[in-house]
C-alpha positions in Angstrom: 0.0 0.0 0.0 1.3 3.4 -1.3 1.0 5.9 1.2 1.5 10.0 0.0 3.7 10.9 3.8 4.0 14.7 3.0 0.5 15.4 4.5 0.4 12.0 6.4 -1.3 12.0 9.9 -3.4 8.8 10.8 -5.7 10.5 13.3 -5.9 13.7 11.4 -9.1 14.9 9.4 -10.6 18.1 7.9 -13.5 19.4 7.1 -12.6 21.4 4.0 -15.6 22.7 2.9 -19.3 23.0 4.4 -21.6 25.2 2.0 -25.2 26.0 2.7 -28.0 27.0 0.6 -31.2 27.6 1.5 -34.2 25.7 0.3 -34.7 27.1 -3.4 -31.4 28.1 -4.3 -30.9 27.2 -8.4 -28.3 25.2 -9.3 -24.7 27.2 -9.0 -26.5 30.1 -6.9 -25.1 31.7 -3.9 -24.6 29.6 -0.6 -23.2 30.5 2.8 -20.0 29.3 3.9 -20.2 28.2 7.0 -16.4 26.1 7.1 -15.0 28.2 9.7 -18.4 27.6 12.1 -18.0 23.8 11.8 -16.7 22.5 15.5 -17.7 19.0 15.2 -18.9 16.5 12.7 -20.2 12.7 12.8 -21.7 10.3 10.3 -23.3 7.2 10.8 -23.9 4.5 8.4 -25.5 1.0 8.6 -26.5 -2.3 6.6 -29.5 -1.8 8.7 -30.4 1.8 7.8 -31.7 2.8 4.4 -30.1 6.0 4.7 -27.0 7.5 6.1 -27.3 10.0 8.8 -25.3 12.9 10.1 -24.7 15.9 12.2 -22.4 18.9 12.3 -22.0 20.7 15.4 -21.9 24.4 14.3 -20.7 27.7 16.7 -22.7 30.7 15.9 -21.3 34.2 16.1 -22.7 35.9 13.5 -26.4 35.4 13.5 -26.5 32.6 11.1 -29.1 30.4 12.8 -31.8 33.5 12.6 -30.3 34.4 9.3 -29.3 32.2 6.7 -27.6 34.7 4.8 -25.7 36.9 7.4 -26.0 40.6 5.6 -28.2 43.0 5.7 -31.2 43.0 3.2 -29.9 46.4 1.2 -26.7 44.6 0.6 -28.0 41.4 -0.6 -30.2 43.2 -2.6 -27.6 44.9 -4.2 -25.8 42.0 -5.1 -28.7 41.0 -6.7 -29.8 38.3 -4.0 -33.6 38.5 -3.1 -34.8 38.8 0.4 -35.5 34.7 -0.1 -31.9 34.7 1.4 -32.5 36.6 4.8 -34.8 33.7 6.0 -33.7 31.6 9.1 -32.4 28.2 9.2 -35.6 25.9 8.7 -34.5 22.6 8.8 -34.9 22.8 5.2 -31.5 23.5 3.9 -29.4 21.9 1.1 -25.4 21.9 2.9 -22.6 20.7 0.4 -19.8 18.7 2.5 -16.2 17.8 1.4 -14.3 16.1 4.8 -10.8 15.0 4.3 -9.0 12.2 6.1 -5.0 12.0 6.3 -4.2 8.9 6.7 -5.1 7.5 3.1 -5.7 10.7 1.6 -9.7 9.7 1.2 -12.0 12.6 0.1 -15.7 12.1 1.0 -17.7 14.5 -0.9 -21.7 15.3 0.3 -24.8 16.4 -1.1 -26.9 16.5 2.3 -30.3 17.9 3.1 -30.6 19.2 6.8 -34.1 17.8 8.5 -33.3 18.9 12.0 -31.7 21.6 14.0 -30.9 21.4 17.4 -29.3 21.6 21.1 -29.1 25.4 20.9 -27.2 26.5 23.6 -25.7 30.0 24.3 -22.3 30.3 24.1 -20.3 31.4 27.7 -19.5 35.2 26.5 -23.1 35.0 25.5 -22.2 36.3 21.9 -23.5 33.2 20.4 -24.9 30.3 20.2 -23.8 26.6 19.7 -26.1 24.2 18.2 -26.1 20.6 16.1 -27.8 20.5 12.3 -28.5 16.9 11.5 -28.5 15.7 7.5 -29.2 13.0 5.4 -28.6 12.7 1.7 -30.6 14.9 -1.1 -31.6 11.6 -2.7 -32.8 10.1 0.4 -34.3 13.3 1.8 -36.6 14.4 -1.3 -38.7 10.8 -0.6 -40.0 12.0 3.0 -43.3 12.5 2.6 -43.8 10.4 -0.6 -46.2 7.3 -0.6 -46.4 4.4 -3.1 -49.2 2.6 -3.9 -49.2 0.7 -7.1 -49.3 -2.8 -8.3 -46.7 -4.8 -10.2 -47.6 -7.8 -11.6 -45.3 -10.8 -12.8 -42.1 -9.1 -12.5 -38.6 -9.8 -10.8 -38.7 -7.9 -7.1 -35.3 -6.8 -8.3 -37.2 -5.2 -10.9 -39.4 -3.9 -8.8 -37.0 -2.2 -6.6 -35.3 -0.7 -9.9 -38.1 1.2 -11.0 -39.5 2.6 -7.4 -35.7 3.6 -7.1 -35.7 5.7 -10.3 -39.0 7.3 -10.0 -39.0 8.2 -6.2 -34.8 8.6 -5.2 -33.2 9.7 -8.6 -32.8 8.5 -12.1 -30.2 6.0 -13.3 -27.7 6.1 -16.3 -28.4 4.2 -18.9 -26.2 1.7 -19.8 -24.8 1.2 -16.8 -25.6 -2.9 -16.4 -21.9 -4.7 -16.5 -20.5 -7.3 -14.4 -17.1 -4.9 -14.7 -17.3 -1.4 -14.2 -14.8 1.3 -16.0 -13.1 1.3 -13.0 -12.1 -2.0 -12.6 -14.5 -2.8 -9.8 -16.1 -6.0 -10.5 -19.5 -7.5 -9.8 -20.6 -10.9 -9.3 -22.8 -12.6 -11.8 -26.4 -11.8 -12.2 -25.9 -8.1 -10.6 -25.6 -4.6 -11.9 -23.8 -1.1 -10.8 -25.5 1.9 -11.9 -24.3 5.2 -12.1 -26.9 7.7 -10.3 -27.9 10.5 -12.8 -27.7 13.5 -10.6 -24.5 12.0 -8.3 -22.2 10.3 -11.3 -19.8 9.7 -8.5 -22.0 7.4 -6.5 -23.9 4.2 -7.3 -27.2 1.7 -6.8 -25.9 -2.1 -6.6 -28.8 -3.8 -7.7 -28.5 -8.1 -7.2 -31.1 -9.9 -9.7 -34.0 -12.1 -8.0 -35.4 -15.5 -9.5 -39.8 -15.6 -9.5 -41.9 -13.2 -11.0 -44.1 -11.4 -8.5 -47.1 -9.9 -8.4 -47.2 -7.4 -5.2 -49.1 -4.1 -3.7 -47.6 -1.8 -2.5 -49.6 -0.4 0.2 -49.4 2.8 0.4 -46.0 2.8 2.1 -42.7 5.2 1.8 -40.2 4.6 -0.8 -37.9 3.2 1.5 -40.2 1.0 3.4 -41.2 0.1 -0.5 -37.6 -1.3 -0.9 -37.8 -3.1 2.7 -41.3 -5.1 1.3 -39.3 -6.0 -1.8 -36.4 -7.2 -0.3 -38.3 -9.1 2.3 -40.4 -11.0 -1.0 -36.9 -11.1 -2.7 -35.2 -14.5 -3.9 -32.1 -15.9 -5.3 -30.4 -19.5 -5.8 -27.4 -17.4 -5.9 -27.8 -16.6 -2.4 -29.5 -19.2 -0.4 -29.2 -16.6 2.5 -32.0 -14.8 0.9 -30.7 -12.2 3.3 -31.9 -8.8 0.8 -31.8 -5.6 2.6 -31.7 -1.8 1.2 -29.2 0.1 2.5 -27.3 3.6 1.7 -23.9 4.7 2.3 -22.3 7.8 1.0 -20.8 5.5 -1.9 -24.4 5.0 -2.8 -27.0 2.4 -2.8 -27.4 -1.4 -2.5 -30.4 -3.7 -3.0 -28.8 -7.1 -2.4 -27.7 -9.9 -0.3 -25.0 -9.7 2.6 -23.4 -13.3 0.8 -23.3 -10.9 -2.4 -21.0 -7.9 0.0 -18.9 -10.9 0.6 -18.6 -12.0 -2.5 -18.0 -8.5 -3.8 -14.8 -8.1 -1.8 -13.6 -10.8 -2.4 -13.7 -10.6 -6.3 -12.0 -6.8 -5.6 -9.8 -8.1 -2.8 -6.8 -6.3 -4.7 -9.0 -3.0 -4.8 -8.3 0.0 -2.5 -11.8 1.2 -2.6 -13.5 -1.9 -2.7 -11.8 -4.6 -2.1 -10.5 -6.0 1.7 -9.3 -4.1 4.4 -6.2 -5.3 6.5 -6.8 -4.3 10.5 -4.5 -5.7 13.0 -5.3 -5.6 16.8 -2.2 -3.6 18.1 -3.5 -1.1 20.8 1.0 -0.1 21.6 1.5 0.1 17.7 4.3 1.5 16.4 4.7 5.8 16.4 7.6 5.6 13.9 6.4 8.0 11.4 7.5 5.7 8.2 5.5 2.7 9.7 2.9 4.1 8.3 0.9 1.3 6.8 0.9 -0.4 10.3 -0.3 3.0 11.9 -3.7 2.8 9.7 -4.4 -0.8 10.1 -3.8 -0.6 14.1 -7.3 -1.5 16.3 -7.1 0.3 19.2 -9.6 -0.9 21.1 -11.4 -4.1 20.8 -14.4 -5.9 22.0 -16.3 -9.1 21.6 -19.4 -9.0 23.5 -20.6 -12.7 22.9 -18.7 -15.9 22.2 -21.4 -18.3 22.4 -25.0 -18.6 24.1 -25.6 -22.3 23.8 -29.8 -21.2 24.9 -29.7 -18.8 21.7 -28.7 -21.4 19.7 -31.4 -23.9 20.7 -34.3 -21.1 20.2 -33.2 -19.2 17.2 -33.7 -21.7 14.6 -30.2 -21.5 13.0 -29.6 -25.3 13.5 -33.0 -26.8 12.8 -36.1 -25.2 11.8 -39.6 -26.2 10.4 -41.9 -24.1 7.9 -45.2 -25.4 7.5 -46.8 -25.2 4.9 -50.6 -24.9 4.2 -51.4 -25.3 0.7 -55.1 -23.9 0.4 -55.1 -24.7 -3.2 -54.1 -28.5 -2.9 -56.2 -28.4 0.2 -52.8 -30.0 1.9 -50.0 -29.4 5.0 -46.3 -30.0 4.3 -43.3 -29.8 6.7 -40.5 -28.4 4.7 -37.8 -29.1 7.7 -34.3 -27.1 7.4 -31.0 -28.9 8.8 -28.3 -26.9 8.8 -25.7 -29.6 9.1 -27.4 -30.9 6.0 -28.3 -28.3 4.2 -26.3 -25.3 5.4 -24.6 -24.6 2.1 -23.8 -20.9 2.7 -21.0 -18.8 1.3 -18.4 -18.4 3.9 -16.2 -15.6 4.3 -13.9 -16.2 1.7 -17.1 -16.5 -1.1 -17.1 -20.2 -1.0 -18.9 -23.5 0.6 -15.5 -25.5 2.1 -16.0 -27.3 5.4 -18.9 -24.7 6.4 -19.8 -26.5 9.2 -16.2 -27.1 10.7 -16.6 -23.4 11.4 -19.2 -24.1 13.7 -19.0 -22.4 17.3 -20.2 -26.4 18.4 -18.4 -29.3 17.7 -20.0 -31.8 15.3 -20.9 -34.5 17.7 -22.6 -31.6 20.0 -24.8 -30.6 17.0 -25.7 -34.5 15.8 -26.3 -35.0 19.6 -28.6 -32.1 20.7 -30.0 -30.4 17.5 -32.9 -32.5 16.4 -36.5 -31.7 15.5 -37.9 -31.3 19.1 -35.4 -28.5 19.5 -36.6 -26.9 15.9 -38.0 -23.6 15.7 -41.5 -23.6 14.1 -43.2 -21.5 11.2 -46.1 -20.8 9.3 -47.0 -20.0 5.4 -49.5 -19.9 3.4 -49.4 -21.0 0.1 -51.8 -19.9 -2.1 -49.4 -19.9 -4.9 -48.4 -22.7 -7.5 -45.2 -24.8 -7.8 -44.0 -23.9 -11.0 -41.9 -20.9 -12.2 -44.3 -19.4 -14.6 -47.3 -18.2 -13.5 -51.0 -18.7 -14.5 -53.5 -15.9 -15.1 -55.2 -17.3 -12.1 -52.4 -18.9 -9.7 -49.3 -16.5 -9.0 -45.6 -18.8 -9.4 -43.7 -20.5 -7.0 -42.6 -17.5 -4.7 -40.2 -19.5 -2.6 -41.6 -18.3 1.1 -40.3 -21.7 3.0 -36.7 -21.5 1.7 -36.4 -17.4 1.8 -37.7 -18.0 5.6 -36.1 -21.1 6.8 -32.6 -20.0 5.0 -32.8 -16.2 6.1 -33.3 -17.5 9.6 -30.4 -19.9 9.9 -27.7 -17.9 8.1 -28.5 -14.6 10.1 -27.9 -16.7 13.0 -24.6 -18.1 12.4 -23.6 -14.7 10.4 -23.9 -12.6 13.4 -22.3 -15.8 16.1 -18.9 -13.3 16.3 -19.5 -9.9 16.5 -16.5 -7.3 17.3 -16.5 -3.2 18.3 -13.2 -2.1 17.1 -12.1 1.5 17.5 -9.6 2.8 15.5 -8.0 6.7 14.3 -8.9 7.9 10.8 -10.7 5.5 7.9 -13.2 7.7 6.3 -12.5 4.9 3.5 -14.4 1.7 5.9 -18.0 1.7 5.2 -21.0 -0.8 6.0 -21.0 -3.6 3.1 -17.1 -4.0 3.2 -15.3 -6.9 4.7 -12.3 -6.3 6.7 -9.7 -9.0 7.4 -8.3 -8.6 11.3 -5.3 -10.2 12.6 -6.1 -11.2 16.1 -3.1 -12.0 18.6 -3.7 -15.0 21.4 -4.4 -13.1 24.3 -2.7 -15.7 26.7 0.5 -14.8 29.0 1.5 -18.9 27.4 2.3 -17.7 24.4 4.8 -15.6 26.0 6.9 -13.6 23.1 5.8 -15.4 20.4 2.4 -14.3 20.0 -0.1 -16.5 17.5 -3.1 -15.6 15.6 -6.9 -16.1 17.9 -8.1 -19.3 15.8 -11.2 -17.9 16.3 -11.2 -14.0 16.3 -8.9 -13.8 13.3 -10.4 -13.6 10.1 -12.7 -12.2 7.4 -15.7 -9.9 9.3 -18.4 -8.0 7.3 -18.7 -4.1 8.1 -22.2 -3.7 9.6 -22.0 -0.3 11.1 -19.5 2.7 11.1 -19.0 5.4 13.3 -17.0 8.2 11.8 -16.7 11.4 14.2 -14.1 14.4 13.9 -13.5 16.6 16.9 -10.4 19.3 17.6 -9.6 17.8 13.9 -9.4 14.5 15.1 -11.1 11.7 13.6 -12.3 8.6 15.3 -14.1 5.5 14.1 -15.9 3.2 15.5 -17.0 -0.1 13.8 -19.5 -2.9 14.4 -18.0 -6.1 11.9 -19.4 -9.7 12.6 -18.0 -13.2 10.5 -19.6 -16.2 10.1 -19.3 -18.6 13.0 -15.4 -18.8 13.4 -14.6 -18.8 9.7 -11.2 -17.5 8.5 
């Protein structure tokens, strides 16, 4: 890894530029800058959140909160601003953001609505006033409010998805469906990248289901419109069936976590996209040309369950039973999942090897104790045929056992080791990417020559980040979780 050391500083981050417009303002009008104001800024970002979130923490001297425009209305009229501009802060504001991080040199670049303002507090001189403005992305913002209800009948989910994206968060280039974009990135098979028409820089990740569908939409928001659709979503590809809708400031993704996996991995040699080297290593080095091992150190590390044998008995991960009523066939079926049977999931490193030697249990524990009265019990009802085209009258197989019992086990064993790592700098780790942490034995046996954990080291998936500058300082704070104890 090539680091640029004439502006190196692991910890060190900036926020360069912080514009804001009020609500109106045409494209390349006037803004306020508001840099020099900016005291504080965080940004949170999650598999589990359809949008990212934000807040800068802003000092006010000047008037700004009660005037968006600090000036007096003669002189903004003389520049040929209208009075639009002497409004106060609404909670309606477009802010442009650009924050710099010096460790890798990564540039995050925002186009952020604010929707709240608050925690005004007087400053101690009481000559001003501190206060927080929270933001979320344009694209994400410009659907509150919106409802969809339509009908789509006999189409891919994924398809679905696609077109309440376009019409309700922003409009898609043309074009854009390759398995290799003109970056280099790659995408696994049956998956797209799209480039977002009004944010070329950022993306929407769309993974292809299998089954037509014919849904309503009842009268829900856009993004709990892409939650239903994921929840109805299947793929072979994926046996996880784990689809969720998620945003990050890269962009967009409509898919499965085993297709995140699989994305890094097919990037693994990719600095944006591909894996992420972290070593636990909280007395690293402060040599100043160490610097590679300066931004992969963990400073702070915990793992707040091993195992919970109970959990493991209730959750269904192990074995599981959908039953099936079948009010056309007038019939009940037991479509029973075994994971040590059928547990063909991708592991960490994208493939199916020796799965369940990963298991937190040993194999004779799980032949001896997971049997069917220990499984976990479901309902569906099928009112929907068995074969993959559909009738005008019955709808095609829509795959509701598998998508349940599957969905079940593998967020289960997914989520078995879960870590909260804090580290300096990394504005470049977001949700979706996998990192690969070297883990030391923590054991005074080992004595000098310290081994990898067996079980901590390894390939963990990014599920929520942190990022938060203060005094210029930039701190993150990651939740990552692996499958089982998979390397």
């Amino acid at each position: 890894m090539a680091l640029n050391t004439k502006d190196y500083n692991p910890s060190r981050a900036t926020i360069d530029r912080a514009v804001l417009f009020t609500y109106g303002t045409p494209p390349g009008g006037e803004g306020v800058n508001i840099t020099s104001m900016v005291t504080g800024f965080s940004l949170t970002q999650s598999i589990a959140q359809n949008s990212y979130i934000g807040t800068i923490l802003i000092e006010d001297r000047v008037g700004l909160l009660e005037n968006a425009m600090p000036r007096t209305k003669e002189d903004a009229e003389a520049g040929g601003s209208s009075a639009r501009n002497l409004s106060p802060l609404r909670g309606e504001e477009r802010l442009q953001l650009s924050i710099k991080g010096y460790d890798l040199g990564t540039v995050v670049n925002m186009d952020v609505r604010i929707y709240k303002i608050d925690g005004i507090t007087p400053t101690a001189s009481l000559d001003g006033k501190t206060f927080a403005m929270h933001f979320t992305s344009t694209s994400s913002f410009k659907t509150i409010g919106k409802r969809v209800v339509k009908p789509f009948y006999d189409v891919f989910a994924s398809t679905a998805a696609k077109r309440v994206f376009e019409e309700y968060f922003g409009g898609l280039n043309d074009g854009a469906n390759y398995s290799s974009g003109k970056d280099g990135e790659k995408v696994p098979p049956r998956s797209a990248r799209y480039d977002l028409k009004s944010e070329s820089e950022r993306h929407f990740y769309l993974q292809r289901t299998e089954g037509v569908k014919r849904l309503v939409i009842p009268n829900y928001n856009p993004a709990q419109t892409m939650n239903f659709l994921a929840r109805e979503s299947f793929s072979s590809r994926s046996p996880s069936c784990t689809f969720r809708f998620f945003e990050t400031v890269d962009g967009y993704y409509f898919v499965t976590d085993e297709w995140l996996i699989e994305f890094a991995n097919l990037n693994e040699d990719k600095t944006e996209s591909g894996i992420i080297d972290l070593v636990f290593n909280p007395y690293g080095s402060n040599v100043g040309t160490q610097t590679e091992s300066q931004i992969q150190t963990i400073e702070k590390l915990s793992y707040p369950s091993r195992v919970d044998t109970s959990a493991d008995f209730y959750s269904g991960g192990y074995r599981n039973n959908v039953i099936e009523v079948d009010i056309n066939r007038k019939r009940v079926l037991n479509q029973r999942f075994n994971y040590e049977e059928i547990g063909n999931f991708l592991n960490m490193n994208a493939d199916k090897k020796s799965i369940i030697e990963d298991d937190v249990h040993s194999l004779p524990f799980i032949k001896d104790n997971f049997d069917r009265d220990s499984e976990r019990t479901f309902m569906v009802v099928r009112d929907y045929g068995t074969q993959p085209n559909a009738s005008i009258i019955v709808k095609n197989e829509q795959h509701f056992s598998e998508i349940v019992s599957n969905r079940v086990a593998y967020n289960h064993h997914l989520n078995r080791t879960p870590l909260t790592l804090e580290l300096k700098g990394r504005l470049d780790i977001k949700p979706g990417k996998v990192v690969n942490i070297t883990m030391p034995d923590l054991s005074a046996l080992s004595g000098t020559q310290k081994h990898q954990h067996e079980q901590l080291s390894g390939k963990y998936l990014v599920k929520e980040t942190l990022h938060s500058i203060e005094d210029n300082i930039l701190s993150t704070r990651l939740s990552v979780t692996k499958f089982d104890w998979s390397t």
